[in-house]
C-alpha positions as CSV (number, residue, x, y, z in Angstrom):
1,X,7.0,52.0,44.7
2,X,9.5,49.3,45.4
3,X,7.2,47.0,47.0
4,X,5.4,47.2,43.8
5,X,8.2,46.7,41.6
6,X,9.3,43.4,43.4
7,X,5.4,42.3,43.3
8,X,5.9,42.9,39.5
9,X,9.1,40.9,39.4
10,X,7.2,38.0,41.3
11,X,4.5,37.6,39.0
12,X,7.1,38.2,36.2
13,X,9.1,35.1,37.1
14,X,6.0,33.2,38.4
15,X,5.2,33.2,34.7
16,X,8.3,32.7,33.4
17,X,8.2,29.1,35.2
18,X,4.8,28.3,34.3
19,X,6.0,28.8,30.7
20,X,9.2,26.9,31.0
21,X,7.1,23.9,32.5
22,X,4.7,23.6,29.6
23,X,8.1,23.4,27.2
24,X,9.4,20.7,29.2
25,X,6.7,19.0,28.5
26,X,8.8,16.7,25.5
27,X,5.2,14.7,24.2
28,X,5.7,15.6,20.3
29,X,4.9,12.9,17.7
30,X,8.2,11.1,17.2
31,X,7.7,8.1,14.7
32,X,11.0,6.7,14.9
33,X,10.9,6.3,18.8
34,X,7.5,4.7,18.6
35,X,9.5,2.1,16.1
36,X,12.2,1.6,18.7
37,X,9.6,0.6,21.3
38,X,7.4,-1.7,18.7
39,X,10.8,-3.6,18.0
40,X,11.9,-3.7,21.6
41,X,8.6,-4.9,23.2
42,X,8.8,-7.9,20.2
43,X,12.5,-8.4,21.1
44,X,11.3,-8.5,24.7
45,X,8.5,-11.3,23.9
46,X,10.6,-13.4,21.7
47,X,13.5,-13.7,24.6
48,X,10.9,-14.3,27.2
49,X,9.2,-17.4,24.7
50,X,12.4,-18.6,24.2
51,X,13.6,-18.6,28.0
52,X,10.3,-20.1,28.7
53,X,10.5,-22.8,25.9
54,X,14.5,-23.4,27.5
55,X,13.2,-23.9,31.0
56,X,10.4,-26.5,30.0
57,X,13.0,-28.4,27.8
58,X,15.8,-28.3,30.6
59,X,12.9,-29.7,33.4
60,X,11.7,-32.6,30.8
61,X,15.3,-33.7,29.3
62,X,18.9,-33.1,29.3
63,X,20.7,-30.0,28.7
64,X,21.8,-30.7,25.2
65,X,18.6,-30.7,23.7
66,X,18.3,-26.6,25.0
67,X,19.4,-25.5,21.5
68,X,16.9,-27.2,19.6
69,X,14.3,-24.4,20.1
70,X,16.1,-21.9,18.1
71,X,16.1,-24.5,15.2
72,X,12.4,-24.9,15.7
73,X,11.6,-21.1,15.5
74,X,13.4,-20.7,12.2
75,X,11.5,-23.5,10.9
76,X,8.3,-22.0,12.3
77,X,9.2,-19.0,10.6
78,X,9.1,-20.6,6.9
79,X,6.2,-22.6,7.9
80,X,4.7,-19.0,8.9
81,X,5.8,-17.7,4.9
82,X,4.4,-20.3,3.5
83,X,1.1,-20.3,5.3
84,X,1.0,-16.1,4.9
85,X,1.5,-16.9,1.0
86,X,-0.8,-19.5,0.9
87,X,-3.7,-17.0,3.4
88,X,-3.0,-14.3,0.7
89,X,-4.3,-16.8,-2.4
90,X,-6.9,-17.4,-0.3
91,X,-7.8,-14.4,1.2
92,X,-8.2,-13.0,-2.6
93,X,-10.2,-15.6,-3.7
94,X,-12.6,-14.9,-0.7
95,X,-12.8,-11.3,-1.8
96,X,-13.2,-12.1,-5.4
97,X,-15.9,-14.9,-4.4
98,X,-17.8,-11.9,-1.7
99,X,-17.3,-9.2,-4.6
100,X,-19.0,-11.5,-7.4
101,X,-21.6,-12.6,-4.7
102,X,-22.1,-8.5,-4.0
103,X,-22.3,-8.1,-7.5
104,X,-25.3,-10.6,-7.9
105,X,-27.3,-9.5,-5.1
106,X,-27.3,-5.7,-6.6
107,X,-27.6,-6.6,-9.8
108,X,-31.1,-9.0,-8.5
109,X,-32.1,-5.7,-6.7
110,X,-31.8,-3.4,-9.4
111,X,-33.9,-6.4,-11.6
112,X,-36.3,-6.6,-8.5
113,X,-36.6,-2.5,-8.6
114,X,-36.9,-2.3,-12.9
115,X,-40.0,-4.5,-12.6
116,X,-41.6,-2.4,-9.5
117,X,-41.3,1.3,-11.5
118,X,-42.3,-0.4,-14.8
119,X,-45.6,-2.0,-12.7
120,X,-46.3,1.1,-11.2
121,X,-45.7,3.2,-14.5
122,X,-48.1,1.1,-16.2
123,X,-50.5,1.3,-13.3
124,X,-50.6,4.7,-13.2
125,X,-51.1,4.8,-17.3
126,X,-53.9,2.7,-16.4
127,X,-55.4,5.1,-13.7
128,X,-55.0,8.3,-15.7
129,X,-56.7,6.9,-18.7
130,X,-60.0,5.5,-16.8
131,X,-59.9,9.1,-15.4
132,X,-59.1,10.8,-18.5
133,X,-62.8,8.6,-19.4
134,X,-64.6,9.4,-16.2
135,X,-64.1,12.8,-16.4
136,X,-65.6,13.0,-20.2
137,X,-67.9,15.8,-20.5
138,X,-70.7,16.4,-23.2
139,X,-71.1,19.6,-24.9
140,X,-73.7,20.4,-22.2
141,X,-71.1,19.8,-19.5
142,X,-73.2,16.6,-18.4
143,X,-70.6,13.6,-17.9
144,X,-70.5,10.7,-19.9
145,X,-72.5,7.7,-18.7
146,X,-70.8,5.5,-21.4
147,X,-67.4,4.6,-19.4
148,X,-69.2,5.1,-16.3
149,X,-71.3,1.9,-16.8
150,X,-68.2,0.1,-18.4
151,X,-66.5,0.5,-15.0
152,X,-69.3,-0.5,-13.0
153,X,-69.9,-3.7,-15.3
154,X,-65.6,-4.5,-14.7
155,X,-66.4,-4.2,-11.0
156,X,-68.9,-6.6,-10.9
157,X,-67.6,-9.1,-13.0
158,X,-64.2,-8.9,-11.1
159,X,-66.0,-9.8,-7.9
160,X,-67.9,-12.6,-9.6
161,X,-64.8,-14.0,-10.3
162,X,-63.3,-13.6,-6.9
163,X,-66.0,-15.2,-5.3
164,X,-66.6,-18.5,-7.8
């Protein structure tokens, strides 16, 4: 019975490891951490620009001009607001200008689309009409040679035409 017991025990705290492992395991959503890296790998890219921009201007001229990069990045950064402002304007005016163009198009299509159903209505009045009169019965049940003939005459004369 012991030899079972400590068997027990065994798989008891084999378990209670392979649970404490998975809640270890620290990969919850954190959105503040993931802001922390975003602004440290930009910190990182702007020191590594500017140490880079500091070497080239300390191998092409004197020391003294090594500040001067600084200057230039603040300058960059207004050029960079203005230019943002001025993409916005434009940006909107693109939109309004694809919108209208949008617009157009679907309002041609739904003209293009008005005149097909309005054709085919009408050809399909046309068709039940010549077979509301073709299938014209007399009293006797005989049909009705009348619109028969008028049909056949339209036929001819249609390919008359075609061919002269």
């Amino acid at each position: 019975m012991k030899k079972n017991e400590v068997r027990n025990d065994r798989i008891i705290k084999k378990r209670k490891n392979y649970s404490s492992n998975s809640k270890s395991d620290n990969s919850h959503y954190n959105p503040a951490l993931i802001k922390k890296q975003k602004e440290f790998y930009k910190n990182a890219k702007n020191v590594k620009k500017f140490k880079k921009m500091l070497k080239q201007q300390t191998d092409h001229s004197d020391p003294s001009s090594a500040q001067k990069p600084m200057i230039e990045m603040k300058e960059d950064k207004g050029e960079s607001e203005r230019r943002m402002r001025m993409t916005k304007n434009s940006l909107e005016e693109l939109y309004r200008k694809k919108h209208e163009e949008k617009e157009r198009e679907r309002m041609e299509k739904e003209a293009t689309l008005m005149a097909k159903k309005k054709e085919k209505e009408e050809a399909q009045a046309k068709r039940k009409a010549l077979r509301d009169k073709m299938l014209k019965k007399t009293r006797r049940g005989q049909p009705l040679m009348k619109y028969r003939i008028e049909r056949l005459l339209d036929t001819i004369q249609a390919s008359q035409n075609q061919t002269n």
